[in-house]
C-alpha positions, 0 to 999 in steps of 0.5 A, a space after each residue: 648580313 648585319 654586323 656587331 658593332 664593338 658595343 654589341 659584344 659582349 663586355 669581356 669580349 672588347 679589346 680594351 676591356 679585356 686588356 684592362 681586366 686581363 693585361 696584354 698577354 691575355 689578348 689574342 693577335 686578332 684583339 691586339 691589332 684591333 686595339 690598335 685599328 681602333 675602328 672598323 666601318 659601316 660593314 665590319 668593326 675591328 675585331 673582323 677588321 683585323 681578323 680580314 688582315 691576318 688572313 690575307 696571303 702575305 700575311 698569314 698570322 702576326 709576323 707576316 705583317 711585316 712584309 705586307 705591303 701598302 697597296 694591298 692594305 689599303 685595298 681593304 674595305 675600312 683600311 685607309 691610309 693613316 690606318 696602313 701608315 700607322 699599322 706599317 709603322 709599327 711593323 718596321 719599329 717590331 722589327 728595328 726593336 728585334 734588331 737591336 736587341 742583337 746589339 749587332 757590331 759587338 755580339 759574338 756569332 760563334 753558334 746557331 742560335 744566335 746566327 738566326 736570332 740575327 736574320 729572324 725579323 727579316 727572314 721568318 715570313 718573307 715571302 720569297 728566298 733570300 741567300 744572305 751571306 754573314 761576314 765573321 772577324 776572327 773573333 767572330 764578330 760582325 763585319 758585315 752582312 749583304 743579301 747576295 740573292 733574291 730569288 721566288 718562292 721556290 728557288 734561288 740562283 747563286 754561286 760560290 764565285 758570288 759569295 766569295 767575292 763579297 766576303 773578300 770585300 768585305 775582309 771576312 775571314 769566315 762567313 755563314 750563308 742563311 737562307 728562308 724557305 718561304 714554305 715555313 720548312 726549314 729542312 735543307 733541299 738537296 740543292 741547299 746542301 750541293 751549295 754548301 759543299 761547293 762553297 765550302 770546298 772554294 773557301 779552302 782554296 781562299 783561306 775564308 771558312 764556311 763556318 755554317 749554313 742555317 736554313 729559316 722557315 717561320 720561328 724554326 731554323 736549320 743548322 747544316 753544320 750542327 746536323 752533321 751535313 759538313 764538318 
Protein backbone atom coordinates (compact mmCIF):
# COMPACT_ATOMS: atom_id res chain seq x y z
CA UNK A 1 0.00 0.00 0.00
CA UNK A 2 1.54 3.44 -0.99
CA UNK A 3 1.82 5.90 1.53
CA UNK A 4 1.18 9.93 1.21
CA UNK A 5 3.76 11.93 1.49
CA UNK A 6 3.33 15.00 3.87
CA UNK A 7 2.89 17.18 0.28
CA UNK A 8 0.19 15.07 -0.68
CA UNK A 9 -2.14 16.11 1.90
CA UNK A 10 -4.20 18.31 1.74
CA UNK A 11 -2.96 21.82 2.83
CA UNK A 12 -5.15 22.40 5.85
CA UNK A 13 -4.36 18.89 6.67
CA UNK A 14 -0.52 19.78 7.55
CA UNK A 15 0.51 20.21 10.61
CA UNK A 16 2.24 22.96 10.21
CA UNK A 17 -0.15 24.78 8.22
CA UNK A 18 -2.66 23.99 10.36
CA UNK A 19 -0.78 25.52 13.16
CA UNK A 20 -0.09 28.55 11.33
CA UNK A 21 -3.80 29.24 10.12
CA UNK A 22 -5.34 27.77 13.45
CA UNK A 23 -2.74 28.20 16.77
CA UNK A 24 -1.79 25.36 18.47
CA UNK A 25 -5.04 24.29 20.39
CA UNK A 26 -6.64 23.47 17.03
CA UNK A 27 -4.02 20.69 16.70
CA UNK A 28 -5.11 17.29 17.27
CA UNK A 29 -2.26 15.12 19.65
CA UNK A 30 -1.68 13.10 16.80
CA UNK A 31 -0.61 16.60 14.59
CA UNK A 32 1.34 17.82 17.83
CA UNK A 33 3.76 14.95 18.04
CA UNK A 34 3.99 15.04 14.14
CA UNK A 35 5.25 18.51 14.13
CA UNK A 36 7.62 17.65 16.47
CA UNK A 37 8.93 14.26 14.67
CA UNK A 38 9.14 16.56 11.76
CA UNK A 39 9.55 13.45 9.35
CA UNK A 40 8.56 9.99 8.92
CA UNK A 41 10.23 7.39 6.23
CA UNK A 42 9.96 5.72 3.08
CA UNK A 43 6.74 3.67 4.47
CA UNK A 44 5.06 6.36 6.36
CA UNK A 45 5.11 10.10 7.05
CA UNK A 46 4.65 11.72 10.19
CA UNK A 47 1.14 11.93 10.85
CA UNK A 48 1.01 7.89 10.64
CA UNK A 49 4.32 8.04 12.55
CA UNK A 50 3.02 9.59 15.37
CA UNK A 51 -0.37 7.95 15.24
CA UNK A 52 2.01 4.38 15.15
CA UNK A 53 3.39 5.81 18.82
CA UNK A 54 0.16 6.96 20.31
CA UNK A 55 -1.10 3.62 19.92
CA UNK A 56 1.38 1.48 21.21
CA UNK A 57 0.37 -0.52 24.77
CA UNK A 58 2.51 1.94 26.95
CA UNK A 59 1.26 4.51 25.49
CA UNK A 60 -2.36 4.77 24.84
CA UNK A 61 -2.84 8.40 24.25
CA UNK A 62 -0.49 11.75 25.06
CA UNK A 63 0.12 11.16 28.58
CA UNK A 64 1.48 7.96 28.44
CA UNK A 65 4.31 9.16 26.43
CA UNK A 66 5.90 9.64 29.69
CA UNK A 67 6.53 6.36 30.61
CA UNK A 68 7.20 4.96 27.21
CA UNK A 69 10.42 3.45 27.10
CA UNK A 70 13.74 4.15 24.91
CA UNK A 71 14.12 0.40 23.75
CA UNK A 72 10.50 0.27 22.66
CA UNK A 73 10.78 3.44 20.47
CA UNK A 74 13.43 3.06 18.86
CA UNK A 75 11.81 -0.63 17.78
CA UNK A 76 9.76 1.51 15.61
CA UNK A 77 10.12 1.70 11.86
CA UNK A 78 11.24 5.44 11.39
CA UNK A 79 12.16 6.21 15.24
CA UNK A 80 15.91 6.45 15.41
CA UNK A 81 17.70 7.55 18.26
CA UNK A 82 17.91 11.49 18.15
CA UNK A 83 14.02 11.17 17.18
CA UNK A 84 13.49 9.09 20.75
CA UNK A 85 16.05 11.33 22.69
CA UNK A 86 14.46 14.24 21.73
CA UNK A 87 10.78 12.82 22.08
CA UNK A 88 12.09 11.62 25.73
CA UNK A 89 13.36 14.88 26.36
CA UNK A 90 10.39 16.55 25.95
CA UNK A 91 8.32 14.06 28.25
CA UNK A 92 10.59 14.54 31.17
CA UNK A 93 10.56 18.37 30.59
CA UNK A 94 6.30 17.93 30.44
CA UNK A 95 6.73 16.49 33.60
CA UNK A 96 9.41 18.81 35.42
CA UNK A 97 7.12 21.72 34.10
CA UNK A 98 3.96 19.93 35.72
CA UNK A 99 6.20 19.80 38.69
CA UNK A 100 6.98 22.83 39.41
CA UNK A 101 4.13 24.30 38.82
CA UNK A 102 3.31 22.89 42.81
CA UNK A 103 6.25 24.97 43.86
CA UNK A 104 6.38 21.89 46.27
CA UNK A 105 8.31 22.67 49.52
CA UNK A 106 6.21 25.71 50.20
CA UNK A 107 2.66 24.80 49.09
CA UNK A 108 -0.04 23.76 51.62
CA UNK A 109 -1.50 20.24 51.31
CA UNK A 110 -4.24 20.49 53.33
CA UNK A 111 -7.22 18.77 50.50
CA UNK A 112 -7.44 16.42 47.55
CA UNK A 113 -7.11 18.56 44.74
CA UNK A 114 -4.04 19.39 45.62
CA UNK A 115 -2.45 16.07 47.26
CA UNK A 116 -3.11 14.46 43.67
CA UNK A 117 -2.17 17.61 41.71
CA UNK A 118 1.20 16.59 43.31
CA UNK A 119 1.76 12.86 42.08
CA UNK A 120 -0.39 13.33 38.66
CA UNK A 121 2.51 13.78 36.11
CA UNK A 122 3.79 10.70 37.58
CA UNK A 123 0.96 8.59 38.49
CA UNK A 124 -1.69 9.39 35.85
CA UNK A 125 -0.48 6.43 33.41
CA UNK A 126 2.24 4.76 35.04
CA UNK A 127 1.69 1.35 33.97
CA UNK A 128 2.02 -0.64 37.11
CA UNK A 129 1.15 0.29 41.01
CA UNK A 130 3.02 2.47 43.04
CA UNK A 131 1.89 3.03 47.11
CA UNK A 132 3.73 6.42 47.82
CA UNK A 133 3.60 7.71 51.25
CA UNK A 134 3.22 11.92 51.44
CA UNK A 135 4.90 13.23 54.72
CA UNK A 136 2.96 16.57 56.38
CA UNK A 137 4.64 19.31 58.87
CA UNK A 138 1.98 20.78 61.11
CA UNK A 139 1.32 23.46 58.84
CA UNK A 140 1.06 20.82 56.30
CA UNK A 141 3.38 21.52 54.29
CA UNK A 142 6.03 19.08 52.51
CA UNK A 143 8.70 17.15 54.32
CA UNK A 144 9.01 14.86 52.41
CA UNK A 145 7.50 12.00 49.72
CA UNK A 146 9.04 8.38 49.22
CA UNK A 147 7.40 5.62 46.96
CA UNK A 148 7.29 2.76 49.63
CA UNK A 149 5.95 0.18 47.04
CA UNK A 150 6.05 -1.11 43.39
CA UNK A 151 4.19 -3.44 42.73
CA UNK A 152 2.25 -5.17 39.00
CA UNK A 153 -0.53 -3.99 37.18
CA UNK A 154 -3.02 -5.35 39.79
CA UNK A 155 -1.72 -5.22 43.19
CA UNK A 156 0.86 -3.88 45.36
CA UNK A 157 2.14 -5.36 48.81
CA UNK A 158 2.52 -2.99 51.87
CA UNK A 159 2.31 -2.45 55.33
CA UNK A 160 1.61 -0.21 57.81
CA UNK A 161 5.01 -1.19 59.86
CA UNK A 162 6.40 -0.06 56.34
CA UNK A 163 4.75 3.35 56.36
CA UNK A 164 5.14 4.33 59.32
CA UNK A 165 8.74 3.69 59.77
CA UNK A 166 9.37 5.94 56.75
CA UNK A 167 7.10 8.73 58.25
CA UNK A 168 9.09 8.63 61.70
CA UNK A 169 12.05 9.27 59.68
CA UNK A 170 11.01 11.54 58.11
CA UNK A 171 9.38 13.52 61.22
CA UNK A 172 6.02 13.66 59.80
CA UNK A 173 3.30 14.56 61.95
CA UNK A 174 0.63 13.43 59.27
CA UNK A 175 0.94 11.93 56.20
CA UNK A 176 -1.28 10.75 53.06
CA UNK A 177 -0.95 7.48 51.27
CA UNK A 178 -1.47 7.78 47.15
CA UNK A 179 -1.58 5.17 45.25
CA UNK A 180 -2.58 4.66 40.86
CA UNK A 181 -4.64 1.86 39.51
CA UNK A 182 -2.85 1.37 36.24
CA UNK A 183 -6.50 0.51 34.67
CA UNK A 184 -7.41 4.09 34.62
CA UNK A 185 -10.51 3.37 37.54
CA UNK A 186 -9.74 4.97 40.54
CA UNK A 187 -12.58 3.34 42.79
CA UNK A 188 -10.92 1.84 45.78
CA UNK A 189 -10.77 -2.08 46.08
CA UNK A 190 -11.84 -3.32 49.04
CA UNK A 191 -7.89 -4.24 49.59
CA UNK A 192 -7.11 -0.38 49.27
CA UNK A 193 -9.48 0.35 51.93
CA UNK A 194 -8.49 -2.60 54.52
CA UNK A 195 -5.08 -0.68 54.21
CA UNK A 196 -6.38 2.26 55.14
CA UNK A 197 -8.20 1.31 58.02
CA UNK A 198 -5.30 -0.53 59.39
CA UNK A 199 -3.02 2.24 58.80
CA UNK A 200 -5.08 4.37 60.28
CA UNK A 201 -5.75 2.55 63.47
CA UNK A 202 -1.54 2.18 63.83
CA UNK A 203 -1.16 5.74 63.32
CA UNK A 204 -3.24 6.26 66.70
CA UNK A 205 -0.83 4.50 68.46
CA UNK A 206 2.36 6.80 67.05
CA UNK A 207 0.44 10.06 67.35
CA UNK A 208 1.11 10.49 63.04
CA UNK A 209 -2.40 10.88 61.59
CA UNK A 210 -3.44 9.47 58.45
CA UNK A 211 -5.10 12.46 56.90
CA UNK A 212 -6.05 10.91 53.67
CA UNK A 213 -5.72 8.01 51.14
CA UNK A 214 -6.27 9.21 47.01
CA UNK A 215 -6.63 6.65 44.84
CA UNK A 216 -5.40 7.99 40.78
CA UNK A 217 -6.52 6.32 37.47
CA UNK A 218 -5.63 8.59 34.34
CA UNK A 219 -6.61 12.54 35.00
CA UNK A 220 -9.48 11.34 37.82
CA UNK A 221 -8.70 10.56 41.57
CA UNK A 222 -10.26 9.25 44.54
CA UNK A 223 -10.34 10.75 47.73
CA UNK A 224 -11.29 7.84 50.54
CA UNK A 225 -11.63 10.57 53.40
CA UNK A 226 -13.64 13.22 51.25
CA UNK A 227 -16.12 9.86 50.37
CA UNK A 228 -16.76 9.36 53.92
CA UNK A 229 -14.63 5.65 53.77
CA UNK A 230 -12.78 6.95 57.26
CA UNK A 231 -13.42 10.13 59.33
Amino acid sequence: MRHLAMKEIPIDQRPYDKFEALGANALTEVELLAILLRSGDQTKNSLELAREILELPEVHGVGGLMNVSYHNLIAIRGIGKVKATQLLSMAELVRRIINSKNDAAKQVYSDPDSIATLYQADLAYCPVEQVWLTCLDTKNHLLAREMISQGTVNSSLVSPREIYLSAIKHGAVSIVLVHNHPSGDCTPSDEDINLTMRTLEAGKNLGVCLLDHIVIGGNTFYSLKEHGVFK
